[in-house]
C-alpha positions in Angstrom: 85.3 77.6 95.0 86.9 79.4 91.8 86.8 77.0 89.1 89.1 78.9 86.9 88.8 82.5 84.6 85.9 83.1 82.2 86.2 81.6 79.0 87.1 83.4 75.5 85.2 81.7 73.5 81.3 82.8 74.0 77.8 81.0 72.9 76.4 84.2 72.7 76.4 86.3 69.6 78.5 89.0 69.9 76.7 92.5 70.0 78.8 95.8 70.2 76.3 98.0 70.0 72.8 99.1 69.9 71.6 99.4 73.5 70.1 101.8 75.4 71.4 101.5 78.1 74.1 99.8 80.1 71.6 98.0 82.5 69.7 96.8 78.6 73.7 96.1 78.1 74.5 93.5 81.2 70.7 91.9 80.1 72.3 90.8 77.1 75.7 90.0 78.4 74.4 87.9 80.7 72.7 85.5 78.5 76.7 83.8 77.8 79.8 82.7 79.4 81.9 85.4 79.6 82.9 87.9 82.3 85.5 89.2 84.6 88.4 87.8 86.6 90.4 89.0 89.3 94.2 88.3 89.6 96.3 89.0 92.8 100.0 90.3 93.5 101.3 87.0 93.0 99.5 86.7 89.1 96.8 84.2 90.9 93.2 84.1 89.7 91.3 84.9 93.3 87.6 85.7 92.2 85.9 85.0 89.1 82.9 87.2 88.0 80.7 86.2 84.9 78.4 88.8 83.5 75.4 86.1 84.5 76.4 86.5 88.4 77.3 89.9 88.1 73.4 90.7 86.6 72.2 88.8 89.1 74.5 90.0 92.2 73.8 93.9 91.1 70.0 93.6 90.9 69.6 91.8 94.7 72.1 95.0 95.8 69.8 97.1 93.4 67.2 95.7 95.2 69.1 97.1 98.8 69.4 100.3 97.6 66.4 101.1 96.5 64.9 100.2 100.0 66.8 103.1 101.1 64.0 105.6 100.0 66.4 107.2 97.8 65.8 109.9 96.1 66.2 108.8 91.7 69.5 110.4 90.2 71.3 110.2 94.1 74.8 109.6 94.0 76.5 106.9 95.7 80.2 107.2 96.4 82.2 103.6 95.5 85.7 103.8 96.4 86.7 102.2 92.9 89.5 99.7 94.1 89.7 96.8 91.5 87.7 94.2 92.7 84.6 92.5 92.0 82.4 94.9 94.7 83.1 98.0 92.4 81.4 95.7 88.9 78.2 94.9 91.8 78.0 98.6 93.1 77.8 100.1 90.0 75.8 97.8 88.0 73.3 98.0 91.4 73.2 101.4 90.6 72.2 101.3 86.7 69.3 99.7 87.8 68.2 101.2 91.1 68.2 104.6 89.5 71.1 105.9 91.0 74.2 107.9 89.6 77.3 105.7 90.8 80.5 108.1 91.4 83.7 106.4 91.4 86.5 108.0 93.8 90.3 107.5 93.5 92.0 104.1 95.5 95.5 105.9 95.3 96.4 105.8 99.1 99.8 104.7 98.0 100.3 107.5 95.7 99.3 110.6 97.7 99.8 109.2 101.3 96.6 109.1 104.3 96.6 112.5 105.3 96.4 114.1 101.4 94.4 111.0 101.1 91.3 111.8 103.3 91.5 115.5 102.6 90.9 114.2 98.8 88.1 112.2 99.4 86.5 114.5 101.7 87.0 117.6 98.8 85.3 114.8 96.7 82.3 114.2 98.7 81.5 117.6 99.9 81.7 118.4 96.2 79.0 115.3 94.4 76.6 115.5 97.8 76.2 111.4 98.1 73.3 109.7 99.9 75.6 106.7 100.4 79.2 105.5 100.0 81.3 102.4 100.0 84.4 101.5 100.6 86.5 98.0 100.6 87.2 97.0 104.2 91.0 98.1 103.7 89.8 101.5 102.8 87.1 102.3 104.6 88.7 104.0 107.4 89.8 106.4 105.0 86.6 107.2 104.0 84.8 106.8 107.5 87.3 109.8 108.7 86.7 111.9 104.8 82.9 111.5 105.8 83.1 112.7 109.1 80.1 115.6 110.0 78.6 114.8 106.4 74.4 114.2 105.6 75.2 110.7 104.1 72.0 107.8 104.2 74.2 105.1 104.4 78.1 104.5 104.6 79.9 100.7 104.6 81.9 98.2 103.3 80.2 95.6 101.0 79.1 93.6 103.8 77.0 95.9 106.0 75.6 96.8 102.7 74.6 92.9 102.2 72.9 92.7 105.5 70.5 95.8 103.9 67.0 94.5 104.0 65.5 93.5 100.2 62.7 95.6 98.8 59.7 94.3 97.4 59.2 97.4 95.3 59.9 97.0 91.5 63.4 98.5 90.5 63.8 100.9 87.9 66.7 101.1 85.7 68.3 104.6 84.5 66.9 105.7 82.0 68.6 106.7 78.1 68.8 110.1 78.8 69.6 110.0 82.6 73.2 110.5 84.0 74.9 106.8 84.0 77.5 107.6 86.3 79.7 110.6 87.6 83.4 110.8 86.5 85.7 112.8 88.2 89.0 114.2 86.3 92.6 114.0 87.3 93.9 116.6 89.6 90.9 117.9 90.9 91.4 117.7 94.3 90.9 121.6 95.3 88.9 122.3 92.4 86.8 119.2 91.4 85.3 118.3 88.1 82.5 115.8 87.9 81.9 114.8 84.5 78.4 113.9 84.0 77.8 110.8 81.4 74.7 110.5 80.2 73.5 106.7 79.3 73.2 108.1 75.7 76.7 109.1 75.2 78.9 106.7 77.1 77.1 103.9 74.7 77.8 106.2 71.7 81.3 106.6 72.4 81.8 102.3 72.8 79.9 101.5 70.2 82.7 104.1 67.8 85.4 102.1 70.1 84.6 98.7 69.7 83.0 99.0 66.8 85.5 101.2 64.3 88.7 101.9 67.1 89.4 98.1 68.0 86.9 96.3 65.2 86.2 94.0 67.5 86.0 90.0 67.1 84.6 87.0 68.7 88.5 85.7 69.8 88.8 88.6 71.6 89.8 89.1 75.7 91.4 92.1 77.3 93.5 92.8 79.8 94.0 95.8 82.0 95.6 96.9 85.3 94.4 100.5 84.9 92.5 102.2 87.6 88.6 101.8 87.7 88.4 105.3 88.8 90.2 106.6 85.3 88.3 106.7 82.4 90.2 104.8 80.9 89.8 101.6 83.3 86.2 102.5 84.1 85.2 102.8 80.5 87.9 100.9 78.3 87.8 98.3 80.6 84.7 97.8 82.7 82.1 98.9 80.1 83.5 97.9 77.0 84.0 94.3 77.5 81.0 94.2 79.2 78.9 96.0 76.2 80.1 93.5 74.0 80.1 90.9 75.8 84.2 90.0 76.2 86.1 88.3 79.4 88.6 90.7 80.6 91.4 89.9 83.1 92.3 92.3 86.1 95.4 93.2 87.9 95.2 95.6 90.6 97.1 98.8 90.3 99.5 98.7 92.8 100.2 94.6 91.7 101.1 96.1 88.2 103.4 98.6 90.1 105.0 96.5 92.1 105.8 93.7 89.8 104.8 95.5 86.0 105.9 91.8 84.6 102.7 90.5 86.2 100.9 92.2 83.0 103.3 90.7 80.4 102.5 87.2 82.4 98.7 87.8 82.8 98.9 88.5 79.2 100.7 85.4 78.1 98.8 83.1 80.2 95.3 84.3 78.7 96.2 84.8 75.3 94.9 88.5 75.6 94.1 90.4 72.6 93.4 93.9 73.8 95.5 96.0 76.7 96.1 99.6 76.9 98.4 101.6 79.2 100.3 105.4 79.2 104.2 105.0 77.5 104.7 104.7 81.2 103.7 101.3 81.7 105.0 99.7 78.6 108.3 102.1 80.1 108.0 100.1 83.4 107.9 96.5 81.7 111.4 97.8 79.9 113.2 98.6 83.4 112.2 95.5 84.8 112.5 93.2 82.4 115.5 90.9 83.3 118.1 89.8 80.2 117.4 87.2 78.3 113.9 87.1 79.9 111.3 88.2 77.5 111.1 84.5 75.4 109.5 83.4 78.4 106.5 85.2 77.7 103.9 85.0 74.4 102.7 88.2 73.5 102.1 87.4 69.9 97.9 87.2 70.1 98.0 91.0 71.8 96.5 93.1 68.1 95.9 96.3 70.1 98.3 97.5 72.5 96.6 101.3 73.1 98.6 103.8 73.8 97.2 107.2 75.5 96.0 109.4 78.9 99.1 111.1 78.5 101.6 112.2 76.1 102.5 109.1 73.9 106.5 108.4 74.0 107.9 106.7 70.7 111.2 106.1 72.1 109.8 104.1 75.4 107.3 102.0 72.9 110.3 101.0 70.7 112.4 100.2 73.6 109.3 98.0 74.8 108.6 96.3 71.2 112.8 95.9 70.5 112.7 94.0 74.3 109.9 92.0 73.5 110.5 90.9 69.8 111.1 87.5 71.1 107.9 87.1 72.8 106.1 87.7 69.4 105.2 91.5 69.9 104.2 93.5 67.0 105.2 97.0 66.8 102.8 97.4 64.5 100.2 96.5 67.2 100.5 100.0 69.0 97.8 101.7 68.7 97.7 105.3 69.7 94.1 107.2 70.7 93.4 110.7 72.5 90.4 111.4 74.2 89.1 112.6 77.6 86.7 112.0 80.3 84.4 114.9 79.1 84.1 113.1 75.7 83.0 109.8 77.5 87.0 108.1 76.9 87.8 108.4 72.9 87.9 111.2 70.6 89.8 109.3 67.8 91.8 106.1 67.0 95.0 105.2 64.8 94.2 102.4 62.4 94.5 98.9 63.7 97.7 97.1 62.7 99.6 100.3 61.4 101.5 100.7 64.6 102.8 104.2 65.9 103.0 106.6 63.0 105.3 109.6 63.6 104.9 112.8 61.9 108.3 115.2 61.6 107.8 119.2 61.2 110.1 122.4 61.1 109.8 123.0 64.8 111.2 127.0 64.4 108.2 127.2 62.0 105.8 125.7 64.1 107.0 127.8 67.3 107.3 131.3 65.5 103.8 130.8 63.3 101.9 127.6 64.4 102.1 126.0 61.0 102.8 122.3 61.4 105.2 122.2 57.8 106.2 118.5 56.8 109.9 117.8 56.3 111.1 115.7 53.5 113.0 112.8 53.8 116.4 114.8 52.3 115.6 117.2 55.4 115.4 114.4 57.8 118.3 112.6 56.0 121.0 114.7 58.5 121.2 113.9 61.9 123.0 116.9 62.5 120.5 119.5 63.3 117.9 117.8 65.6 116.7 121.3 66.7 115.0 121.9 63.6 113.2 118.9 64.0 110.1 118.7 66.2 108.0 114.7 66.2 104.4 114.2 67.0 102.4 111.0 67.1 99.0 110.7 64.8 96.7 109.8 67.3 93.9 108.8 63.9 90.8 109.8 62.7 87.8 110.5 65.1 85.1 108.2 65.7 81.9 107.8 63.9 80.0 110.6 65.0 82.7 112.7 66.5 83.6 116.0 64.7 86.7 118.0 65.3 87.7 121.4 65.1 90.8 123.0 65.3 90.7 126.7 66.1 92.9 130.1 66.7 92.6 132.3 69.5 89.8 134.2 67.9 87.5 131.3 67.5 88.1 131.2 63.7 88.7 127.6 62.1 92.1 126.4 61.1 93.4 124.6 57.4 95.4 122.0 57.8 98.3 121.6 59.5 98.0 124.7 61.4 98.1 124.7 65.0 95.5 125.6 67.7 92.9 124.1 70.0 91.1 121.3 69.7 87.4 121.3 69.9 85.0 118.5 69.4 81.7 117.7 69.4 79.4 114.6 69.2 76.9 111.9 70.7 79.6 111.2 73.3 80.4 114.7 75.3 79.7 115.5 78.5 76.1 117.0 79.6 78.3 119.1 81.7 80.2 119.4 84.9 78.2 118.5 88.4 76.9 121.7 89.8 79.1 123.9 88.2 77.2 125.7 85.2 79.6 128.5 85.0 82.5 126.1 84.2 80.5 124.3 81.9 79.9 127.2 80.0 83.3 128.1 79.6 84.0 124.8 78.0 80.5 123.7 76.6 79.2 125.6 74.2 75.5 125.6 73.1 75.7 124.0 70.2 77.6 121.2 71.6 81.1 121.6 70.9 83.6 121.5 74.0 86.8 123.2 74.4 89.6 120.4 75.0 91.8 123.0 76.1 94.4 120.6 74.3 96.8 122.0 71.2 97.1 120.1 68.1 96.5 120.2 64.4 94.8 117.8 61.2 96.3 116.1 58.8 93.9 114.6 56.3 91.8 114.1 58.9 93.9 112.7 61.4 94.8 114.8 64.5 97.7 114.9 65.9 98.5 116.5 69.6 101.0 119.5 70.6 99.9 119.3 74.0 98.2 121.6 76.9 97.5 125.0 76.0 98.1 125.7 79.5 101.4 124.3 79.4 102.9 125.7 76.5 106.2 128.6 77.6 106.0 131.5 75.6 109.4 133.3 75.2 110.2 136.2 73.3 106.8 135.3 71.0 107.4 131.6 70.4 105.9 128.8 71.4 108.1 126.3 73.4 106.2 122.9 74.0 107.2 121.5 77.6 107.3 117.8 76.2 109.7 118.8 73.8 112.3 119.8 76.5 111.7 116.9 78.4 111.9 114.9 75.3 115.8 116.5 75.4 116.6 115.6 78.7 116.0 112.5 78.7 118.7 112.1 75.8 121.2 112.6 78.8 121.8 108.8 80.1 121.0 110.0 83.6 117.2 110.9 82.7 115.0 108.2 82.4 111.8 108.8 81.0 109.1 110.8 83.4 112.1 112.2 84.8 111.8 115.6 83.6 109.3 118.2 84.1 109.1 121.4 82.3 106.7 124.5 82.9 107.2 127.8 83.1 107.0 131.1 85.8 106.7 134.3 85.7 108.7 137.1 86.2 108.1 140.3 87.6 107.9 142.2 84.5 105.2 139.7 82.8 107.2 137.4 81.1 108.1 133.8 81.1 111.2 131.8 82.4 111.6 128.6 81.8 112.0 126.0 84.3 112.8 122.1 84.2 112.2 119.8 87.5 114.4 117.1 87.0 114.9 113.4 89.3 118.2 113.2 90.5 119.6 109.9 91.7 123.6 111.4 91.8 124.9 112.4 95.5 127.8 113.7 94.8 127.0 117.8 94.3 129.9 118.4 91.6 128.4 115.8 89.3 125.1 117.3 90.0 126.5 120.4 89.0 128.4 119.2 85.9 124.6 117.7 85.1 122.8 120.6 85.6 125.7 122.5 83.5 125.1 120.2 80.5 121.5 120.1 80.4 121.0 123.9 80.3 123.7 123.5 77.5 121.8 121.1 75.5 118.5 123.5 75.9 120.6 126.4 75.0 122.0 124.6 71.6 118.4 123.3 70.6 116.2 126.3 71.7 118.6 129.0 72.2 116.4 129.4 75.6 117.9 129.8 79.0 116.5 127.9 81.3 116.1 127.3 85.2 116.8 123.7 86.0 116.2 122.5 89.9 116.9 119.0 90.7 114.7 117.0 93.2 114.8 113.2 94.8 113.7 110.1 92.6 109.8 110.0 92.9 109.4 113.1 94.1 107.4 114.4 90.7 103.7 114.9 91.7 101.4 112.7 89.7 97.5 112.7 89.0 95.7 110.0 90.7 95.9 108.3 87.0 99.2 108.6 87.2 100.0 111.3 85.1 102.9 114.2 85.5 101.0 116.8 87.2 103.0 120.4 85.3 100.9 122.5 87.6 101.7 120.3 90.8 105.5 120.2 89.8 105.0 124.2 89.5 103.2 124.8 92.6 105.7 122.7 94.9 108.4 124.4 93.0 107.6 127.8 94.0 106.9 126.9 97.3 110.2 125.5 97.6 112.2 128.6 95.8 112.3 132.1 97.1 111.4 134.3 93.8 113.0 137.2 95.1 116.3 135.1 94.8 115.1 133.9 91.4 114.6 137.1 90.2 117.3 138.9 91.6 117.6 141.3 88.8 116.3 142.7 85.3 118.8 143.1 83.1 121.2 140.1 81.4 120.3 136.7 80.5 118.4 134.5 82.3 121.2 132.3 83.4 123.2 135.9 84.5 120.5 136.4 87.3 119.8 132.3 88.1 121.8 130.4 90.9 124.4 128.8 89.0 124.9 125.1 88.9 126.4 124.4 92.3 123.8 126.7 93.8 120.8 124.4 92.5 122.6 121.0 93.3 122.7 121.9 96.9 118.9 121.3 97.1 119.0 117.8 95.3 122.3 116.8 97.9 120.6 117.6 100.8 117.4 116.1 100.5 119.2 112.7 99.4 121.0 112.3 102.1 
């Protein structure tokens, strides 16, 4: 019988660091009151998990395990839906010795088939001796398993009828591998991020410790995926290493009702929650007039923003619509990091909120030089196109060094442009089997490439975006969000609408091309759309570009939930014949392109 959630408050002295490893970590948590709690699609508490049971639960299943006769460092496959069965399969696995590898739960993102052929790409690629799944998904992983060499597969229950050893356990050790992380995307080409105990403690210790400056009032929140590093780290590991209740919603619950977090929030007088701009973007949709003084936001200090590019318009929207619950703008806080640098690279300053900087975007575009405007430059609305906005995403962690670099390796000043590399306690040992792309990102002396774009400012980095993504036309550098950014000033984009990338033509350069959500039927409004977005690019960029509209929902995402660019590019040419696209070398872009009535016909006929 649930009694009610964990409690806030903690007999225990609170510890945020200074353990070995994350097995030493749960010893400690243990010793107190607090823990985990479980909230269903209705916002009711179903399963309540202190950190004393869940010590207790994970060594008996360690105990399972081991009499397995697995080999140490083995991987064990945990289908990572949110649930209190993912906390005891993991934690079994810090201390039977084994490598736990969360896989994505995103059925209702990608569909069964796409599904399966995921999880099988997964487990063919990290070789597990066992794997788990929750009853609902099991099938799924029963059919991705199919003709593999796997010890053991079930659902938590067969794997409690497993017989107990009476052989002593032993716990992963500092420098072993504490878990397996696989990246977004990486479905035909998988990445598993190995995490050594070592690093994953370095990087929470820099989070708790100097990123949120953690307190004993403290209590989080979080809907985010446990298969994300961002859910698996920010929110199973942290609260746990220092010792902090947190409060679940599943995924899907937060998508289907996004309120439920506001709610959840209230109820437990949560301190800490983090999300992408699209989830704060999602609260703002739904949120009914006159509705947000039914909720008390006014304890949250550290609503993180980051996982994808960080929106200031949607996080104004969301602290303008929820002024009279008691939000704090200036409780944004806005990080970047990645799953090859544990979760965190850097952190804004608590309490400053989101801190914008503004530079001369031709300047930035023709030589990479990130120049400041003044305030008598930014006094005229008149000429957004000379204007290009950034978010400071903060100084790095304690430990953490970063790097910004040109194409020849050689270090940047400040405020010029390049890629980010960064190196410290936290990286990655590596990618799982693959020592050739490890190299290419890794290099010997520890510093990784991010393959991100960005620049300092007084120590404070600040992100352009994917180098990958970034259109180069006629030698300037066009940044995809930025275009996005502009359609969305159109009141028919919303924001995520929009996807911009670019292709290539048959004589080696790039055209640009935006994706856009279309929720108009009628093909001459489409058209008269598509004719004043390529307008509005052509005013701010003087750039000619291909626009294609496409069904509501329609955008690929990562499994985290992030626009996938080189989805959205690879669907697109599938879709489009490039001969027609190309149809011709000399004129302008939009001389050779179908013109606006052409593209609409696409969006009006898959509508209907």
């Amino acid at each position: 019988m649930i009694t009610g959630p964990t409690p806030t408050e903690n007999s225990l002295s609170l510890r945020a660091g200074g353990f070995s490893t994350l097995a030493e970590a749960l010893d400690y948590a243990a010793g107190g009151e607090t823990g985990c709690n479980f909230y269903g699609d209705r916002g009711e508490l179903y399963a309540s998990l202190p950190y004393t049971e869940l010590r207790e639960q994970a060594r008996l299943l360690a105990r399972r395990l081991t009499g397995l006769q697995l080999e140490r460092g083995a991987r064990v496959a945990i289908v990572a839906d949110t649930g209190p069965d993912f906390h005891r399969f993991f934690f079994a696995c810090q201390y039977a010795g084994l490598v736990p590898v969360p896989l994505s739960a995103s059925l209702l993102i990608s569909g069964r088939k796409r599904y399966v052929t995921q999880l099988r790409a997964l487990l063919a690629h990290c070789r597990p001796s066992v794997a788990m799944a929750p009853p609902e998904f099991f099938p799924f992983l029963s059919e991705a398993a199919d003709g593999l060499d796997l010890v053991h597969i079930g659902t938590p229950e067969t794997f409690d009828c497993l017989p107990e050893t009476q052989e002593r356990t032993e716990p992963l050790r500092p420098t072993e591998t504490a878990y397996l992380q696989y990246t977004s995307g990486s479905t035909r080409f998988p990445r598993g991020v190995m995490i050594a105990q070592t690093a994953v403690l370095a990087n929470l210790e820099g989070i708790l410790q100097q990123g949120l400056q953690i307190g004993p009032g403290d209590r989080a929140v979080s809907w985010l995926p446990f298969y994300h590093d961002m859910g698996l780290v920010g929110f199973v590991l942290a609260p746990m290493v220092c010792q902090v209740s947190v409060d679940y919603l599943k995924t899907q619950s937060f998508a289907m009702r996004p309120r439920l977090w506001l709610s959840l929030m209230t109820q437990t007088k949560a301190t800490i929650s983090f999300s992408p701009s699209f989830g704060y973007e999602m609260c703002v949709r739904r949120l009914r007039q006159d509705e947000a003084d039914r909720f008390d936001l006014s304890a949250w200090r550290a609503a993180g923003v980051g996982a994808e590019t960080i929106r200031p318009g949607v996080l104004k929207e969301f602290a303008d619509a929820l002024a009279p619950s008691g939000f704090k703008p200036s409780a944004f806080v806005a990080c970047y990091g990645m799953a090859e640098a544990s979760l965190a690279v850097s952190f804004a300053p608590i309490d400053k909120g989101i801190v914008i900087d503004r530079v001369d975007r031709s300047l930035l575009a023709k030589c990479g030089v990130a120049s400041p405007l003044s305030e008598c430059e930014l006094g005229s609305d008149s000429d957004k196109t000379s204007v290009s906005r950034f978010v400071n995403c903060g100084v790095p962690l304690s430990g953490i060094e970063i790097e910004i670099r040109n194409e020849q390796g050689l270090v940047l000043p400040d405020r010029h442009a390049g890629v980010i590399f960064v190196r410290g306690a936290n990286m990655t040992s590596g990618y799982f089997d693959d020592p050739e792309k490890t190299r290419k990102v890794l290099s010997p002396d520890g510093w990784l490439d991010t393959g991100d774009l960005g620049y300092l400012v007084e120590g404070s980095l600040i992100i352009i975006g994917r180098k990958k993504d970034v259109i180069i036309v006629h030698g300037r550098n066009i940044w995809p969000q930025d275009l996005e950014h502009l359609a969305e000033e159109l009141p028919e984009v919303r924001p995520g609408d929009a996807c911009a990338f670019s292709i290539e033509r048959p004589d080696r350069t790039e055209m640009a091309v935006m994706v856009v959500h279309c929720r108009e039927l009628d093909p001459a409004k489409q058209a008269d759309f598509i004719y004043r977005l390529q307008g509005l690019i052509r005013e701010y960029f003087a750039l000619d570009c291909f626009v294609e509209l496409v069904p509501p929902r329609t955008l690929p995402r990562t499994s985290s939930g992030k626009l996938s660019r080189s989805k959205t590019r690879e669907e697109f040419l599938t879709r489009n014949d490039t001969a027609r696209l190309f149809h011709g070398r000399n004129g302008s872009d939009h001389d050779r392109l179908p013109q606006p009535d052409q593209q609409a016909d696409s969006c009006a006929a898959s509508s209907r």
